[in-house]
Each structure stands twice: as structure tokens, then as C-alpha cells.
SEVOTOR-602678 format. One line per 2 residues: number of its first residue (from 1); their letters; for each residue x, y, z of C-alpha. Coordinates in steps of 0.001 Angstrom, whole numbers, plus 500000, padded with zeros to 6 digits. Example, Ala and Ser with C-alpha at 12.3 -4.5 7.8 and 13.67 -1.06 7.14 Angstrom:
BEGIN
1	as	512300,495500,507800  513670,498940,507140;
***
This chain:
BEGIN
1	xx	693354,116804,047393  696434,114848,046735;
3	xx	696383,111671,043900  698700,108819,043499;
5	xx	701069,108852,039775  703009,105836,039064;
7	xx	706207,105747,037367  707725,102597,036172;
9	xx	711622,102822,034551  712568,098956,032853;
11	xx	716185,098378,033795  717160,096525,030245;
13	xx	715793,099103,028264  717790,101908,030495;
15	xx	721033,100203,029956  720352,098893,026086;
17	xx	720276,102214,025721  723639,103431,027460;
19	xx	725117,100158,025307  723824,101676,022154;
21	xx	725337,105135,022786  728485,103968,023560;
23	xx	728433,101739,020746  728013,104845,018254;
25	xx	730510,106588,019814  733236,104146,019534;
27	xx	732100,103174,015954  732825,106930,015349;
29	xx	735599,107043,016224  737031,104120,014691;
31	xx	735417,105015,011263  737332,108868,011904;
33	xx	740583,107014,012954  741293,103724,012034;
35	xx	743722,103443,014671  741721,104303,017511;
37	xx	740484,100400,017612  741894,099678,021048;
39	xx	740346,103417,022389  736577,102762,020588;
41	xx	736695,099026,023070  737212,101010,026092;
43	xx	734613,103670,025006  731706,100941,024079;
45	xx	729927,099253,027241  729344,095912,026349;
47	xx	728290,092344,028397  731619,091855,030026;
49	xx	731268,090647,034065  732921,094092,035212;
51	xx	731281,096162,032556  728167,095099,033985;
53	xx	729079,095827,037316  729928,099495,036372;
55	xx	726422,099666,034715  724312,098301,037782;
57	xx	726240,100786,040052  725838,103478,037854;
59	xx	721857,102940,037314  721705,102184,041008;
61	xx	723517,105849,041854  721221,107408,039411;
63	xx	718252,106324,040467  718911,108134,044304;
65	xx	719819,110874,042631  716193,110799,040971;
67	xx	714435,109880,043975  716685,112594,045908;
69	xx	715326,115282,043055  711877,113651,043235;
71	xx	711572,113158,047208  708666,116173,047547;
73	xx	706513,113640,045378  707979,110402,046431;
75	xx	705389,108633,048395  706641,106681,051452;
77	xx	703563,104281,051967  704361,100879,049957;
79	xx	704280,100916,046052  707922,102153,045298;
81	xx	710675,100140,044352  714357,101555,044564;
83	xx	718037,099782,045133  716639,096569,046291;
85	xx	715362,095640,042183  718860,096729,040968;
87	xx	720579,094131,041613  717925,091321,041037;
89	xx	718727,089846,037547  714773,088582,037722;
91	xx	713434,092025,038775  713390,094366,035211;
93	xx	711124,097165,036837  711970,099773,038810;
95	xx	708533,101456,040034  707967,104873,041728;
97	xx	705029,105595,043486  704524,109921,043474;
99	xx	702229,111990,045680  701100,115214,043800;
101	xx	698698,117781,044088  695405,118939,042197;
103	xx	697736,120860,039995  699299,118400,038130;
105	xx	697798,117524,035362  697327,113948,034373;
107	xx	698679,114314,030837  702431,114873,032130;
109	xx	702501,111299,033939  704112,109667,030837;
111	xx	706482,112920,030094  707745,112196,033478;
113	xx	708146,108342,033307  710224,109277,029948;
115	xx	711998,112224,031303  713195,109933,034377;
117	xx	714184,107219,032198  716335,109942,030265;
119	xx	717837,111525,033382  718989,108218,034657;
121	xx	720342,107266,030999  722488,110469,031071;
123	xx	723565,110313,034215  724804,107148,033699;
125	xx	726437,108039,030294  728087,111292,032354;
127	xx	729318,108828,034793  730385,106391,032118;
129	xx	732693,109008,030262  734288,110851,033180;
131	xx	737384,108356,033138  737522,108212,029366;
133	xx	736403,111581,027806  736125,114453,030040;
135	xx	734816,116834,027335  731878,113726,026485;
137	xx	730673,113289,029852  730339,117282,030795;
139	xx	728298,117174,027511  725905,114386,029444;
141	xx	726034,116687,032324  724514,119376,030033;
143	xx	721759,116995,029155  721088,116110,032906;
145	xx	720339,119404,033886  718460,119684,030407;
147	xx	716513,116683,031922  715775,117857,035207;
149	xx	714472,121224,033841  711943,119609,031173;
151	xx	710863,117685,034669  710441,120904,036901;
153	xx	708095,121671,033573  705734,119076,034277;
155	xx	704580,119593,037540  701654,122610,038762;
157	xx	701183,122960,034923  697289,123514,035476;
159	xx	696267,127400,037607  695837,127423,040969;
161	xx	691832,126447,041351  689679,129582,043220;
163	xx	688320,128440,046337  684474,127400,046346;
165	xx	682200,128946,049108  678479,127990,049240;
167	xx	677139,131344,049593  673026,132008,050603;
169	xx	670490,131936,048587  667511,132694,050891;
171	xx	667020,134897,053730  664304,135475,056190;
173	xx	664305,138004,058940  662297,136450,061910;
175	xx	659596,139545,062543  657985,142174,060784;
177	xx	658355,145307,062782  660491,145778,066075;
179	xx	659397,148282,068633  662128,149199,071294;
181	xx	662033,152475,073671  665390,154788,073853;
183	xx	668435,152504,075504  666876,149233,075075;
185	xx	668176,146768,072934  666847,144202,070435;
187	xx	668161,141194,068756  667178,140576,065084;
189	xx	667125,137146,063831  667360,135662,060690;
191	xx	667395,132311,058686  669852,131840,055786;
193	xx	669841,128812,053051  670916,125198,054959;
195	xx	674964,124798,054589  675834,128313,053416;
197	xx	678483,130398,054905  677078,133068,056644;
199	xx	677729,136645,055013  675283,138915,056206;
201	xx	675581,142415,057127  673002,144725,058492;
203	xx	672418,148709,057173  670924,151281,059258;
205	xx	668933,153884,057360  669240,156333,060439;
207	xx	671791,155851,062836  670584,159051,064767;
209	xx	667635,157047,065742  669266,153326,066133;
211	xx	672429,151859,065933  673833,148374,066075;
213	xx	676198,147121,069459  677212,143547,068355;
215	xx	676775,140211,066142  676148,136859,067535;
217	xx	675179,133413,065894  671395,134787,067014;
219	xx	671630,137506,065165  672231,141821,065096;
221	xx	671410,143380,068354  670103,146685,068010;
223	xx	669514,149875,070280  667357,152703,070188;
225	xx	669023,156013,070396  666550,158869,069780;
227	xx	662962,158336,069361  661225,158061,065591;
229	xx	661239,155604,062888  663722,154135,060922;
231	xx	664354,151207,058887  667054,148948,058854;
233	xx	668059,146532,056436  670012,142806,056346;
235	xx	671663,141457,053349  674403,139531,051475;
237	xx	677831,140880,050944  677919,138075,047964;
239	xx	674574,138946,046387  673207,141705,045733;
241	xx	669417,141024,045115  669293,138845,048566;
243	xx	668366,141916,050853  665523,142302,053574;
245	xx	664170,145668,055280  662055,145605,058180;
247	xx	661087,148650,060531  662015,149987,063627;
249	xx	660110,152377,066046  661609,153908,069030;
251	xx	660222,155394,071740  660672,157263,074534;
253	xx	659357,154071,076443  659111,150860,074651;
***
């Protein structure tokens, strides 16, 4: 049975922390070379009009490429939230709405809303250094795959469940001796517990005498081969100690 996760990503917090990368990286530099002033402005992302615009594109290109990696869980009935919060200044939450199976277990739904969080902030940082640092943003790219491994992690972390049968627990054979001359037939009947799947066999203790020509939802039919007694037997192929015998005469005429 499938279940309903819910992943929600803040915007601000996302792009505080792309701000607060960039910051340490410029002041890095700086502090290594005091005349890499001018370089360390173009590295940090700050609150300028066009720096923000670079930000907002890059979280909005991110977050398809999340949904793209997360589109065998990403539910299409209502509930998720994609481009269309982006660029809303009064919309911070960006909410993802995941269809998974009764393998995931419950305790990786916040790994996930963290892991996505860090995928987009690293995709974003890749993107951000790719025109100033080539070597800095294929270190990002590194961490994005990172990312998207720790995410394959979290999902069918629990075994496969066996499947659940309701197997008998009673059995009655309708009759308590069958008489039947050679040639004819017989069908034996039986009851088994209310709801259980039906798993019964039937064992001949002389198939000289009788033998057993088909199975229908009556029953075993049975036909006499060679006059004398026999006895045959009906039981569970799931339980051993659930087992009836009842007789059988043939005769030459029944």
C-alpha cells in the first residue's frame, strides 16, 4: 500500500545559505591575498537586484532538476508546489508532496527534506561558480552527486515484507465411508475454515484399487479401479497435523 511523505524546502534559508558560502569564500580569499578585493565581490552573492535574479533562477533550475530525480515519488494529485512559489516574494515554502511504498521507512522523511535542501544548495553553488571558478564549482558538482547518492539511500531501506496467506485451520470431509463398484466414480467433499485459501491435496493409500481423475470447487472425484479396500486421505500442504482419512470399498458392482 502506497503512503503520502511531505517535503517542505524554505526558499530564504536555501539561499542564506548559498550567501553564506560565498561569503567565506571571498573572505578567504581576501584574507590569502589582499589584493584579490575586487575578485572576493564577484565571488560573494549578496542583495544586489541582478544578484538576486541569478539566485531565483538558479533555485528555480534546481528544484526541476530535484523533481526530475524525484518524479517516481512525485505525486501528481494537488499538494506540491514547484516554479510557481519561486518567484513569489510572499511565498517562502516550496512543498513536495511524494508517493512511496511500504518500504520506506518513516524515519528517512526528514533525511530527505535535508538532503533536498542540500542538493538544491549545491547545485546552485555549482551553478554559481561555473563563470568564476571552474575548479570550485566541479567541487559542488562532486557534492551533488554526493547528495543524490545519500538520497537513493533513503528509500526501500526496510526488507521486502513476505506475503500473508490465511491458510485452514479446520477440515471436514463430508462422509464417513464411500462405496463405489469398478469404473464408477465418486466425488469427495470437504469443508475448510471460512476465508482460507484452499490448499488441500488428497493421498491414495492404494492406487491399484482407486485413483483420482480431477479437482473441482466440489471436491476430489475418485474411481474405482480393482475391487478391495483402500483408504484415502485429504490434507493441508501448509499444515501438517490438519489431515483426514476416510475409507473406500470397491466392488465389482457398487
Amino acid at each position: 500500500m502506497n503512503k503520502s511523505i511531505f517535503i517542505t524546502l524554505y526558499k530564504t534559508q536555501i539561499i542564506e545559505s548559498v550567501k553564506n558560502e560565498t561569503f567565506h569564500r571571498g573572505s578567504f580569499d581576501k584574507a590569502v591575498d589582499a589584493k584579490a578585493i575586487s575578485f572576493a565581490y564577484v565571488e560573494q552573492a549578496g542583495d544586489e537586484e541582478y544578484q538576486k535574479r541569478l539566485l531565483l533562477r538558479s533555485l528555480s533550475t534546481s528544484l526541476e532538476e530535484l523533481k526530475s530525480y524525484l518524479s517516481d515519488y512525485l505525486s501528481t494529485i494537488g499538494g506540491s508546489t514547484g516554479d510557481n512559489v519561486i518567484e513569489d516574494d510572499s511565498e517562502d515554502t516550496i512543498t513536495l508532496t511524494l508517493t512511496v511504498g511500504d518500504r520506506f521507512n518513516h524515519g528517512y522523511t526528514n533525511s530527505v527534506a535535508r538532503i533536498s535542501a542540500k542538493f538544491i544548495e549545491d547545485m546552485m553553488l555549482m551553478d554559481w561558480w561555473r563563470p568564476i571558478n571552474e575548479k570550485q564549482s566541479s567541487l559542488y558538482a562532486k557534492f551533488v552527486e554526493r547528495d543524490l547518492a545519500a538520497m537513493r539511500r533513503c528509500f526501500n531501506k526496510t526488507a521486502p515484507k513476505a506475503p500473508s496467506y490465511k491458510y485452514p485451520t479446520s477440515l471436514k470431509v463430508h462422509g464417513s465411508a464411500i462405496n463405489i463398484g469398478v469404473g464408477e466414480e465418486h466425488t469427495v467433499t470437504y469443508t475448510i475454515s471460512a476465508g482460507a485459501i484452499d490448499d488441500i491435496e488428497v493421498r491414495i493409500e492404494d492406487t491399484h484399487i482407486c485413483g483420482s481423475s480431477s479437482r473441482s470447487k466440489e471436491g476430489f472425484t475418485i474411481f474405482g479401479r480393482n475391487y478391495g479396500t483402500t483408504c484415502i486421505q485429504l490434507y493441508s500442504r501448509h499444515n501438517q497435523e490438519l489431515n483426514q482419512n476416510i475409507q473406500v470399498h470397491v466392488n465389482e458392482h457398487s
